[in-house]
MIKOL-776581 format. One record per atom (N, C-alpha, C): residue in one letter; atom name; x, y, z. Coordinates in pm, 1 decimal, decimal comma. Layout:
<sites>
@aa:a at:CA x:X y:Y z:Z
...
</sites>
This chain:
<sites>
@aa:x at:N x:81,7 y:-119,4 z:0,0
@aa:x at:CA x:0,0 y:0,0 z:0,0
@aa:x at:C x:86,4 y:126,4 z:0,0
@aa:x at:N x:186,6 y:73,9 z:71,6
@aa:x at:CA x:260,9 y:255,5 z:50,1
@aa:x at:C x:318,9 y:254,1 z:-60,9
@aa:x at:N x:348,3 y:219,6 z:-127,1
@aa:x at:CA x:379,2 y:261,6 z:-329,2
@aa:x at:C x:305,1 y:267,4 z:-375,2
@aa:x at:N x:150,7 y:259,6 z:-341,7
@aa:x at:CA x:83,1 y:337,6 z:-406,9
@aa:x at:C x:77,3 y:480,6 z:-412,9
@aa:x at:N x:66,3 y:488,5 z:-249,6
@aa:x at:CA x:4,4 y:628,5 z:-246,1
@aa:x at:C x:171,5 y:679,1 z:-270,4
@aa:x at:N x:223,2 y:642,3 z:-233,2
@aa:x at:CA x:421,4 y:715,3 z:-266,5
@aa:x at:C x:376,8 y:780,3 z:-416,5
@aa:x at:N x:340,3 y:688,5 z:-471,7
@aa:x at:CA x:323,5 y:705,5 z:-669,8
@aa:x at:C x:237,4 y:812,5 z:-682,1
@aa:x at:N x:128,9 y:856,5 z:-580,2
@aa:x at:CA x:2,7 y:920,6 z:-587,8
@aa:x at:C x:89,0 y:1041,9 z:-542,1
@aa:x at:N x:183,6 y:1086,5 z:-395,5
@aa:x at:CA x:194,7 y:1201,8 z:-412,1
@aa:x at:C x:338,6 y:1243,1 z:-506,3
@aa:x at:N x:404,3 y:1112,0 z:-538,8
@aa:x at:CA x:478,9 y:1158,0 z:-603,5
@aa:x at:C x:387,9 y:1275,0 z:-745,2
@aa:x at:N x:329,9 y:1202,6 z:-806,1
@aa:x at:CA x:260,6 y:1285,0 z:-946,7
@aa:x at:C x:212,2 y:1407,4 z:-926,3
@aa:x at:N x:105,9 y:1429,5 z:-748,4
@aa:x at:CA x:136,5 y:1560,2 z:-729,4
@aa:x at:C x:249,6 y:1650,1 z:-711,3
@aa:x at:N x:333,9 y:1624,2 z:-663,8
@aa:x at:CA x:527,4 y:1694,7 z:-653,6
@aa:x at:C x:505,1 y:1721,9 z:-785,7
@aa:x at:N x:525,9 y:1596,9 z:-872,2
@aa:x at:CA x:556,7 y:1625,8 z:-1018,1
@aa:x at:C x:462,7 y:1753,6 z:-1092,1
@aa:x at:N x:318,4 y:1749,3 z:-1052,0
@aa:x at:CA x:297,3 y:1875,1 z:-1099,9
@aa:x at:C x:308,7 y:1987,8 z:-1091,1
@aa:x at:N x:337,1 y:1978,2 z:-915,9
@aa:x at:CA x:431,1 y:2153,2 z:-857,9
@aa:x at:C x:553,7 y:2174,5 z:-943,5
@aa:x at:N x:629,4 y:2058,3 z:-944,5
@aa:x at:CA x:714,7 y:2090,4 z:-1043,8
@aa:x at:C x:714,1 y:2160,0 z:-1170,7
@aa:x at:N x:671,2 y:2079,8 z:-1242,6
@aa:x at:CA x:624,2 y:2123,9 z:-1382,9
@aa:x at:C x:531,1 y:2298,1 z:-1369,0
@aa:x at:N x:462,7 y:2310,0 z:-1261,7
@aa:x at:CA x:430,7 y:2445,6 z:-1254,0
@aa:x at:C x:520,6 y:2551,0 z:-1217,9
@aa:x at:N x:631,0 y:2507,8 z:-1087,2
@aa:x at:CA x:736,9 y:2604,6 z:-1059,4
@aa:x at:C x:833,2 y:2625,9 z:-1219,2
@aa:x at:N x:841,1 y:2554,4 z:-1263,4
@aa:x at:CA x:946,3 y:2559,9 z:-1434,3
@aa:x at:C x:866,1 y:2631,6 z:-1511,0
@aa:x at:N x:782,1 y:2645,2 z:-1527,3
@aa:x at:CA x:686,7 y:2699,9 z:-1659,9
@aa:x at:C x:633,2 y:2900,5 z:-1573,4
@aa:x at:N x:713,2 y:2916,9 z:-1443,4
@aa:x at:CA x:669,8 y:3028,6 z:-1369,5
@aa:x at:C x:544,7 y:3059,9 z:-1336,3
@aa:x at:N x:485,9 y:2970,0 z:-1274,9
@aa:x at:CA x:348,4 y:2944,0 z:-1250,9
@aa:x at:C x:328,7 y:2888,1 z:-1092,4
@aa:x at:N x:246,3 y:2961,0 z:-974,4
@aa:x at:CA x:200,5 y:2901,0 z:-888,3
@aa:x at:C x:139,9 y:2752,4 z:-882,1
@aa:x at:N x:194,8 y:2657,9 z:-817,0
@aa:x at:CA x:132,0 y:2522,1 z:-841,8
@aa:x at:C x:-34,5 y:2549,3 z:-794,3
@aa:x at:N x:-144,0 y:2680,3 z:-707,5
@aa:x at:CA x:-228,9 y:2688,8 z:-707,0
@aa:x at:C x:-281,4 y:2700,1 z:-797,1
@aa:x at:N x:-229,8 y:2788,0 z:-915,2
@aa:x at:CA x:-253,0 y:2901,3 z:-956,1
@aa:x at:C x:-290,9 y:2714,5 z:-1134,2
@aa:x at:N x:-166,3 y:2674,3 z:-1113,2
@aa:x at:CA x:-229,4 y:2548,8 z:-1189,7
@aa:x at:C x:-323,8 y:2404,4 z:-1189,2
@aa:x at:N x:-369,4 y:2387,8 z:-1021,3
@aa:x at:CA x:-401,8 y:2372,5 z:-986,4
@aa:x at:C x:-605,6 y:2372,1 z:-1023,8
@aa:x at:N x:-623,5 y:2539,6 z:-985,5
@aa:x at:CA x:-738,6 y:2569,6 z:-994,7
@aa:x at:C x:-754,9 y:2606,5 z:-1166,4
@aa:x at:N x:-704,7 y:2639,1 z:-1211,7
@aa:x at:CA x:-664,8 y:2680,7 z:-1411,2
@aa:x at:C x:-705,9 y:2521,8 z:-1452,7
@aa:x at:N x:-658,9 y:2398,6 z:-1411,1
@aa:x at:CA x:-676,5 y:2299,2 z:-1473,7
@aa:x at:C x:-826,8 y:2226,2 z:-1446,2
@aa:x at:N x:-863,3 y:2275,7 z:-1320,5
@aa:x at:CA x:-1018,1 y:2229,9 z:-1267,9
@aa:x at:C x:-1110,6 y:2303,4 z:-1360,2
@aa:x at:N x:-1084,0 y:2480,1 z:-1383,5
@aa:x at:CA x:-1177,1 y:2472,9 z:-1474,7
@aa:x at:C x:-1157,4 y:2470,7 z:-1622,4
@aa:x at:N x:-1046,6 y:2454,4 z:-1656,0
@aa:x at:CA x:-1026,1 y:2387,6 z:-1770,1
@aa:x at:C x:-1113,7 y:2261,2 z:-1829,4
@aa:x at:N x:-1098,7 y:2165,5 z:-1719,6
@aa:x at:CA x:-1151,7 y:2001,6 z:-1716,1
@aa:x at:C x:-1264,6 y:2031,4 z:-1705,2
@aa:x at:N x:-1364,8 y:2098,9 z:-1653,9
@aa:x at:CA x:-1514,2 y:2056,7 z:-1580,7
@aa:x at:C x:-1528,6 y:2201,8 z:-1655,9
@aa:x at:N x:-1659,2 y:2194,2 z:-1694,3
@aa:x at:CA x:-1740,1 y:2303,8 z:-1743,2
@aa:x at:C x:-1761,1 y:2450,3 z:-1687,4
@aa:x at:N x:-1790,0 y:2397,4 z:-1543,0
@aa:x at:CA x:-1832,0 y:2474,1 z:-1428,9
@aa:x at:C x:-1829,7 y:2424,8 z:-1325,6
@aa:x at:N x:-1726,5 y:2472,8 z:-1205,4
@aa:x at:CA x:-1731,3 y:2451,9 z:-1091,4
@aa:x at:C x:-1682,9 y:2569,7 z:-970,5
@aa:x at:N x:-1748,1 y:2476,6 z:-836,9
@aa:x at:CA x:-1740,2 y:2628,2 z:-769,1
@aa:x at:C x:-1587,2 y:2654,3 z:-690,6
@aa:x at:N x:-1556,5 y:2740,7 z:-597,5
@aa:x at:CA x:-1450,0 y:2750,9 z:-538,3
@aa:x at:C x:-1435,5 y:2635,1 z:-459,7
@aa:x at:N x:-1585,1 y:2583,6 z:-353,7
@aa:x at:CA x:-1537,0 y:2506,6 z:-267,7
@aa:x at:C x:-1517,1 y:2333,1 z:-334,7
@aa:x at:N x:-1552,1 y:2335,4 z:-423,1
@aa:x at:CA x:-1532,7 y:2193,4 z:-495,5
@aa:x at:C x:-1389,6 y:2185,7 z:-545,9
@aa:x at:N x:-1357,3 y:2344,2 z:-597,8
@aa:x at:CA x:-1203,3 y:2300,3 z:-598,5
@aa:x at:C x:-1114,6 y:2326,0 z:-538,6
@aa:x at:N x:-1148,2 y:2379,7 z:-398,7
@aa:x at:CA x:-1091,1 y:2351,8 z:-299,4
@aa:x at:C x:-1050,2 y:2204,6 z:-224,8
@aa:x at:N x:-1226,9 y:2138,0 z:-254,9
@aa:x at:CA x:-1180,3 y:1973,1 z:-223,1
@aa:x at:C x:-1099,9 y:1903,1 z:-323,8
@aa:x at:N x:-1166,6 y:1898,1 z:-422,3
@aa:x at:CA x:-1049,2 y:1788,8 z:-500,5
@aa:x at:C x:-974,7 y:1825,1 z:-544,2
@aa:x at:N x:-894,2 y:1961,9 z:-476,9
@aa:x at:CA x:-760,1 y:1962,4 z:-520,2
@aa:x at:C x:-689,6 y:1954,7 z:-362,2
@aa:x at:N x:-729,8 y:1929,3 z:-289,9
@aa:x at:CA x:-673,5 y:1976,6 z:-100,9
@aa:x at:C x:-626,6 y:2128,8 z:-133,3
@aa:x at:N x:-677,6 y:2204,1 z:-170,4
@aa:x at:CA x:-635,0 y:2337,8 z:-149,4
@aa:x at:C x:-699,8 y:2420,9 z:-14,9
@aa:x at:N x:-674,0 y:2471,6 z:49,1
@aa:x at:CA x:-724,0 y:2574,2 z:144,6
@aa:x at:C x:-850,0 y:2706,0 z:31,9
@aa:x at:N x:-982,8 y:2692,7 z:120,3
@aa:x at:CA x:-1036,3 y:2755,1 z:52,7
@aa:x at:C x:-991,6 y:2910,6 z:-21,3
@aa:x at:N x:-905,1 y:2978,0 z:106,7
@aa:x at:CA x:-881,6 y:3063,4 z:59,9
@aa:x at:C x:-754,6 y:3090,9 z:-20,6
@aa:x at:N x:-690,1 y:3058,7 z:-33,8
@aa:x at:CA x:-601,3 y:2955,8 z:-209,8
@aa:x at:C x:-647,0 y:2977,3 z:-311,3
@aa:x at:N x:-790,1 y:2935,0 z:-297,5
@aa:x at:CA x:-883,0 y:2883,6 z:-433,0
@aa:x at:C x:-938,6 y:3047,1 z:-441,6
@aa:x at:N x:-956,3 y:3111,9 z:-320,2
@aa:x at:CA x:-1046,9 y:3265,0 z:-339,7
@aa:x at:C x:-935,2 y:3336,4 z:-431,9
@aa:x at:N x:-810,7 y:3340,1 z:-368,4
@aa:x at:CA x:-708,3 y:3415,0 z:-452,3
@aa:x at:C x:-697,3 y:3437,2 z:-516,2
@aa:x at:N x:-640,0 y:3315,4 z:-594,1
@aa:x at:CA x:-680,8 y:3236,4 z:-713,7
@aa:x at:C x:-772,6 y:3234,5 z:-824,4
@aa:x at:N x:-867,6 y:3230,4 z:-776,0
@aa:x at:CA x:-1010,7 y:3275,9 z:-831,4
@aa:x at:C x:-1036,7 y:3446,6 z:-903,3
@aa:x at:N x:-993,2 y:3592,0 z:-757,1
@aa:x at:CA x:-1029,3 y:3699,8 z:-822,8
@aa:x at:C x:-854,0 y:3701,8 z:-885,1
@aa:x at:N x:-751,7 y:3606,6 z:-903,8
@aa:x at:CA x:-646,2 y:3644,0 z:-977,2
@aa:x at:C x:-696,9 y:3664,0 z:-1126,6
@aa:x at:N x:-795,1 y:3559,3 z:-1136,7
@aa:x at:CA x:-803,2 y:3537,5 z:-1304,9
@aa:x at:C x:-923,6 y:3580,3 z:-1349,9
@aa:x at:N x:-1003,3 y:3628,0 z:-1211,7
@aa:x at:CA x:-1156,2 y:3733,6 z:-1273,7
@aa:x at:C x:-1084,9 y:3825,2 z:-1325,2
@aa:x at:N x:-988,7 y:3920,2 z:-1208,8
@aa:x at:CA x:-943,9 y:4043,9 z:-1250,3
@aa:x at:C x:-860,9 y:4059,4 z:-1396,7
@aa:x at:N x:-817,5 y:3935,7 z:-1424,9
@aa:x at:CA x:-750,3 y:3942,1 z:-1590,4
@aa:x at:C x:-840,6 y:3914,2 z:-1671,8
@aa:x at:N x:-958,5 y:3905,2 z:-1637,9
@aa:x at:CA x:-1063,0 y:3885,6 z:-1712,8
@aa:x at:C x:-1064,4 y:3742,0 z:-1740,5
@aa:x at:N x:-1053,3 y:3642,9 z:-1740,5
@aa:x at:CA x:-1000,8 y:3452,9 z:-1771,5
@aa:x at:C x:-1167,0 y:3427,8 z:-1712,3
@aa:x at:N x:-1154,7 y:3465,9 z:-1622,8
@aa:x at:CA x:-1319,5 y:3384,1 z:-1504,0
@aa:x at:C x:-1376,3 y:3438,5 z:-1529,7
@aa:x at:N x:-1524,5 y:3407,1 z:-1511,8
@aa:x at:CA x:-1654,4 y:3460,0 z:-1482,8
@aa:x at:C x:-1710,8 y:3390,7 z:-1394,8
@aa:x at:N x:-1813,8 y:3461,5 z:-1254,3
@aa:x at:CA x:-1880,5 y:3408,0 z:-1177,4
@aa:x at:C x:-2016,9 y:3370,3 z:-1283,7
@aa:x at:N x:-2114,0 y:3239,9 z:-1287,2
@aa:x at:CA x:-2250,3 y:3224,8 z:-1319,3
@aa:x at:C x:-2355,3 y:3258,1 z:-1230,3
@aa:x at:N x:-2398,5 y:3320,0 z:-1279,0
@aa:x at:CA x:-2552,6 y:3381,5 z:-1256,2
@aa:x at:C x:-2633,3 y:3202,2 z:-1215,0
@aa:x at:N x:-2661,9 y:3203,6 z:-1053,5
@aa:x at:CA x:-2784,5 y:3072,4 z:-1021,8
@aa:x at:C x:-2861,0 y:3135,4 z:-917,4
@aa:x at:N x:-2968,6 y:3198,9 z:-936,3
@aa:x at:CA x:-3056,2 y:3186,4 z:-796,1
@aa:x at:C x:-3034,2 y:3113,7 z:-715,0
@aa:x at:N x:-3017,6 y:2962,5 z:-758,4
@aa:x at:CA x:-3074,9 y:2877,2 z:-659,4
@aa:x at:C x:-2933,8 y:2832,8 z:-538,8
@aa:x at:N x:-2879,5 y:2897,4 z:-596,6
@aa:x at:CA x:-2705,6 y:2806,7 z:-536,3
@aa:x at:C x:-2698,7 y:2926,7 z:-468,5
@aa:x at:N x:-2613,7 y:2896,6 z:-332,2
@aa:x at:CA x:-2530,4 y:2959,7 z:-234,3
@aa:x at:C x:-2428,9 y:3015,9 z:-257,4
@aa:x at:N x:-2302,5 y:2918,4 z:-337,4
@aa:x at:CA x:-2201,3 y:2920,2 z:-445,6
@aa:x at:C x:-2175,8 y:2930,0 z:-555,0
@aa:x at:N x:-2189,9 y:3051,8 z:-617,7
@aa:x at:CA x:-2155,1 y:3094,4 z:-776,6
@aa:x at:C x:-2045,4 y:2980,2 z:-821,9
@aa:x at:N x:-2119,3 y:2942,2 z:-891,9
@aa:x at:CA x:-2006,8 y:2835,9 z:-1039,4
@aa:x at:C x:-1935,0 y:2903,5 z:-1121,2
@aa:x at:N x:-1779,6 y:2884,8 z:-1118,4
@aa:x at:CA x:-1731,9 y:2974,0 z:-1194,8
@aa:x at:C x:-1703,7 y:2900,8 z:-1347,5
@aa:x at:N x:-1695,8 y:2955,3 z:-1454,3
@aa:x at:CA x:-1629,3 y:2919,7 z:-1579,3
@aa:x at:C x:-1539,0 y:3019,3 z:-1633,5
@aa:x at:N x:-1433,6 y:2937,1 z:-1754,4
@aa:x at:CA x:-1360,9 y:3054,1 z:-1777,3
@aa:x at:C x:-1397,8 y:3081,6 z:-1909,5
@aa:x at:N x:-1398,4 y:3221,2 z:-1946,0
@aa:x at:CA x:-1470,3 y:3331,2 z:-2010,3
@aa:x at:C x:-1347,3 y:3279,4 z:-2142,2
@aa:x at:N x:-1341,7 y:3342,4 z:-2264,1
@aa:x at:CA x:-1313,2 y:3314,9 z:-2355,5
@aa:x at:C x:-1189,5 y:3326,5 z:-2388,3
@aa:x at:N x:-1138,6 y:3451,7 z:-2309,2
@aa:x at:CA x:-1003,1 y:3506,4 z:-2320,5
@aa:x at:C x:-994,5 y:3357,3 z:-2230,4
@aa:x at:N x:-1025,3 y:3301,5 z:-2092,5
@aa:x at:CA x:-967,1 y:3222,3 z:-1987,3
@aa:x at:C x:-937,2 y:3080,5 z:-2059,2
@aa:x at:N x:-1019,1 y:3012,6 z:-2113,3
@aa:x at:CA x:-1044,9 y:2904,3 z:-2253,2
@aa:x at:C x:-874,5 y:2924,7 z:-2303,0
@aa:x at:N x:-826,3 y:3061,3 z:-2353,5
@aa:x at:CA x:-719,2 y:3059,4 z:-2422,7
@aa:x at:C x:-598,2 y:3079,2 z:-2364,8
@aa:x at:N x:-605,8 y:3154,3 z:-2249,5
@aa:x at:CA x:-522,7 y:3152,2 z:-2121,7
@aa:x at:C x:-468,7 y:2981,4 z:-2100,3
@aa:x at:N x:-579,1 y:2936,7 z:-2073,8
@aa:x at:CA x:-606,8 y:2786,6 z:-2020,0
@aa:x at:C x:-464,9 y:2725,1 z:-2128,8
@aa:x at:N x:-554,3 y:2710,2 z:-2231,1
@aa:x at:CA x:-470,7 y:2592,1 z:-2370,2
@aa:x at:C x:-305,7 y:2684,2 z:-2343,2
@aa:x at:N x:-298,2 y:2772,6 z:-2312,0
@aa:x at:CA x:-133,1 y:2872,7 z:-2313,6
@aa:x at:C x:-59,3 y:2849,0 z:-2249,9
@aa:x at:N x:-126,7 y:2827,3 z:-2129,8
@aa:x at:CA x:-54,5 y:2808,5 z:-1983,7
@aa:x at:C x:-4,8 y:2661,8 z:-1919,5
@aa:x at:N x:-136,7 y:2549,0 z:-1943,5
@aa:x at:CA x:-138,1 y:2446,7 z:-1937,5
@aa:x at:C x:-122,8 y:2323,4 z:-2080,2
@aa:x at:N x:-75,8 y:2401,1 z:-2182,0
@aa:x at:CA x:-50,6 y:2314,3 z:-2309,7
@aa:x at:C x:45,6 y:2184,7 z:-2296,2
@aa:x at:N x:176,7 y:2292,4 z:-2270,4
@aa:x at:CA x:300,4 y:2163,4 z:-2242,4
@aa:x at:C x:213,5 y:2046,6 z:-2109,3
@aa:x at:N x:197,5 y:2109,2 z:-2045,0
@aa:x at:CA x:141,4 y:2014,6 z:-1902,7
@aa:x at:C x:63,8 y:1873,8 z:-2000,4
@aa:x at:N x:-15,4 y:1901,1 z:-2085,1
@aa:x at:CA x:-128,9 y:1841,4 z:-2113,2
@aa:x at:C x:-54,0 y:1736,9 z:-2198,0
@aa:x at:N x:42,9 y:1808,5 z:-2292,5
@aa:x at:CA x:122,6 y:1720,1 z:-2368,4
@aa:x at:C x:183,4 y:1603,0 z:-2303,8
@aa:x at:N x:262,9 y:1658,1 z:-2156,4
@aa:x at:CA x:341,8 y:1559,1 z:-2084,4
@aa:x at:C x:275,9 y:1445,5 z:-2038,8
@aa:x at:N x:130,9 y:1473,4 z:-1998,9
@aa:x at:CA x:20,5 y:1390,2 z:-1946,2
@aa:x at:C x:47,7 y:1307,7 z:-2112,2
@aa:x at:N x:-57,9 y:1336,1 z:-2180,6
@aa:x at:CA x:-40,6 y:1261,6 z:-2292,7
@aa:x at:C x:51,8 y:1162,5 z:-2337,9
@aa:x at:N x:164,4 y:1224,3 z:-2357,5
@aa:x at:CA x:301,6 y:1128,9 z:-2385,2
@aa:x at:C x:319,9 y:983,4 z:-2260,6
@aa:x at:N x:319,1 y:1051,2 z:-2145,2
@aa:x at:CA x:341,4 y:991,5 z:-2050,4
@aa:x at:C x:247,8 y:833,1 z:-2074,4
@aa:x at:N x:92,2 y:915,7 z:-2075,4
@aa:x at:CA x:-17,5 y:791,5 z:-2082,6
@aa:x at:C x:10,9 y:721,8 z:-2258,4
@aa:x at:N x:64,2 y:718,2 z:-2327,6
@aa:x at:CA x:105,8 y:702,0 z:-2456,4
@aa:x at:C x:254,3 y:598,8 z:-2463,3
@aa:x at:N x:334,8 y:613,5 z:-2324,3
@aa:x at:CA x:461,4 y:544,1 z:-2299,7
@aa:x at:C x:426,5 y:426,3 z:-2245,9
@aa:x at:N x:297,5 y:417,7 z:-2159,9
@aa:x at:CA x:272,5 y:299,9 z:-2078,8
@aa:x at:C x:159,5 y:209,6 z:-2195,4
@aa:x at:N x:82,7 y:282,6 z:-2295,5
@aa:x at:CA x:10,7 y:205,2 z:-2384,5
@aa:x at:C x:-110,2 y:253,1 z:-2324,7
@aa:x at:N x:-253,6 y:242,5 z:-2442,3
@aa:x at:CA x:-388,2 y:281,6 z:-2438,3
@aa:x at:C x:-447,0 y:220,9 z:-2314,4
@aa:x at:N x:-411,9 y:57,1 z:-2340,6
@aa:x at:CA x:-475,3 y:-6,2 z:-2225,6
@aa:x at:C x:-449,8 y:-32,5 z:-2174,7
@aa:x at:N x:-339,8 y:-17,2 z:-2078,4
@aa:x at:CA x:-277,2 y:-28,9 z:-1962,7
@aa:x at:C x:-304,7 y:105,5 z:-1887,8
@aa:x at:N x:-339,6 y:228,3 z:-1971,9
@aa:x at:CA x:-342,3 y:346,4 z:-1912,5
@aa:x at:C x:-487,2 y:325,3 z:-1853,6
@aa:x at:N x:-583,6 y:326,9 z:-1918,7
@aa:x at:CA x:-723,5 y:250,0 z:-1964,1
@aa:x at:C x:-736,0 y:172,0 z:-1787,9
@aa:x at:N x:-669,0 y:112,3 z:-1794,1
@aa:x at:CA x:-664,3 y:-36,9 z:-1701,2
@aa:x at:C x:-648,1 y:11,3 z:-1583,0
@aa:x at:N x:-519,2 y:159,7 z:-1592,7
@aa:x at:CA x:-474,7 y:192,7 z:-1417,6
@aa:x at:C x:-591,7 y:268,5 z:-1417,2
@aa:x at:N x:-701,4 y:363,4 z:-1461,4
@aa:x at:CA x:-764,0 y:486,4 z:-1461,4
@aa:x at:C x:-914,7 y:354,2 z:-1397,2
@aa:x at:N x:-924,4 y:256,4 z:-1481,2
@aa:x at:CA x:-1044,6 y:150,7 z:-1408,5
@aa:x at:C x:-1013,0 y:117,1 z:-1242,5
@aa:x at:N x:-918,1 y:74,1 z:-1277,2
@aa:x at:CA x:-833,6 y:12,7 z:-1122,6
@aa:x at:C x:-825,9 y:137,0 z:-999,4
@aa:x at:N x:-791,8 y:227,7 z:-1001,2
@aa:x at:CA x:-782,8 y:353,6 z:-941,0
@aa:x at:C x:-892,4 y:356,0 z:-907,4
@aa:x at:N x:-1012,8 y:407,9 z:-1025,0
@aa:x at:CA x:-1161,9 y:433,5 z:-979,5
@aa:x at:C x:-1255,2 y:305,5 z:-836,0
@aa:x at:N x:-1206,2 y:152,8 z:-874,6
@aa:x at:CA x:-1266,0 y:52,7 z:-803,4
@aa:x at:C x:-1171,7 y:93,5 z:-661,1
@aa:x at:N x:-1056,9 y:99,5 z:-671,2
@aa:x at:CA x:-992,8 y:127,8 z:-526,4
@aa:x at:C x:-1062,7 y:210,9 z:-473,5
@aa:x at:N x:-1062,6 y:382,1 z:-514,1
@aa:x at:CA x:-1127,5 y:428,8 z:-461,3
@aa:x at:C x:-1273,8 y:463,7 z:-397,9
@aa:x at:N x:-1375,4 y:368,7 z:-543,8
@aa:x at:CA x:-1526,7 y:323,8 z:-457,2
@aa:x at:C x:-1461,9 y:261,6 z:-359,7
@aa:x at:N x:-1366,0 y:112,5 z:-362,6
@aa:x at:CA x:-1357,7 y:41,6 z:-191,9
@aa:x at:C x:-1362,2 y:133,4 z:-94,3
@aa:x at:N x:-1251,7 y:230,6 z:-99,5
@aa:x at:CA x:-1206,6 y:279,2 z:31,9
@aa:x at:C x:-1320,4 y:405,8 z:35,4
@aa:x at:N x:-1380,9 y:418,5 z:-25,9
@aa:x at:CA x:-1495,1 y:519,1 z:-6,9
@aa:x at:C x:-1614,4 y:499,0 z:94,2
@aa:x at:N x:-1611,4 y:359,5 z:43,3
@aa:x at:CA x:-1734,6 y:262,9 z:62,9
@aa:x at:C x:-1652,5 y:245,7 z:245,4
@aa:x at:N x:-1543,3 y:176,6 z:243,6
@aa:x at:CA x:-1473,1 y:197,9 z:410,2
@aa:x at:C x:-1474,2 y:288,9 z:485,8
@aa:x at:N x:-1450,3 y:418,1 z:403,6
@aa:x at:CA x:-1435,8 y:520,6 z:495,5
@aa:x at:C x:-1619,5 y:574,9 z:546,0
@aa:x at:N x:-1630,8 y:579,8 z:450,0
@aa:x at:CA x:-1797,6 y:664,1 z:482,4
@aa:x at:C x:-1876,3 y:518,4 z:537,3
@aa:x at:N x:-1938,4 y:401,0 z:553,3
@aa:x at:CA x:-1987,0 y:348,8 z:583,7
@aa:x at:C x:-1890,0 y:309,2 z:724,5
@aa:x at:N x:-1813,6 y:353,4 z:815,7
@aa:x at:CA x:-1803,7 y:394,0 z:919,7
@aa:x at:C x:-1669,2 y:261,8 z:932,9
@aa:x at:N x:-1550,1 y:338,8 z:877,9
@aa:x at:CA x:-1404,8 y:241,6 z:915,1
@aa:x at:C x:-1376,9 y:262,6 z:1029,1
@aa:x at:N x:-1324,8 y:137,4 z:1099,4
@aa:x at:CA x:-1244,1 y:182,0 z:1192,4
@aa:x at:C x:-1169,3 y:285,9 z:1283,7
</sites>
């Protein structure tokens, strides 16, 4: 079990890395790649699945309203404005995080389709297990 997770924070290191080289806050790539990936999401969601400190993600957040990249969405119904990034942010995004995306690519391209395929299945069932452990009341 511990080479797993060793492997798990190693890849995070590896992306601070790859963000400190390219002159980029590892937050700052961090929250850029969440809404890159997902359509729309709010601060505190990517606060969780990235372990960031909410206020990280606030920073963060009016860093790339104020360059214009973000936009808060308009929801009555929500507590938490969903943010997306605005058109200039879309191109920010592909600028900033290109090489990153490439390295991902290559990387999943060195190990083969389905083996990559295979760890991304395997990962997901681990984590229902230990989901299923933790929240249905582990030890």
């Amino acid at each position: 079990m511990n080479d797993f997770f060793a492997q798990t924070y190693r890849q995070d290191e590896l992306y601070d890395i790859w963000a400190k080289q390219n002159g980029l806050k590892p937050s700052t790539v961090a929250v850029l790649y969440m809404l890159d990936q997902f359509e729309t999401c709010t601060q505190g969601w990517i606060a969780k699945m990235c372990l960031l400190p909410k206020q990280t993600v606030h920073t963060v957040v009016q860093e790339l309203e104020q360059a214009g990249h973000l936009e808060k969405v308009s929801d009555p119904g929500r507590r938490e404005k969903p943010l997306r990034l605005t058109k200039s942010g879309k191109q920010y995004a592909a600028d900033k995080l290109g090489g990153l995306y490439r390295a991902e690519e290559r990387a999943a391209a060195d190990i083969g389709e389905q083996q990559f395929a295979a760890m991304v299945e395997l990962t997901r069932k681990f984590t229902d297990a230990f989901a299923k452990e933790i929240l249905d009341g582990a030890e």
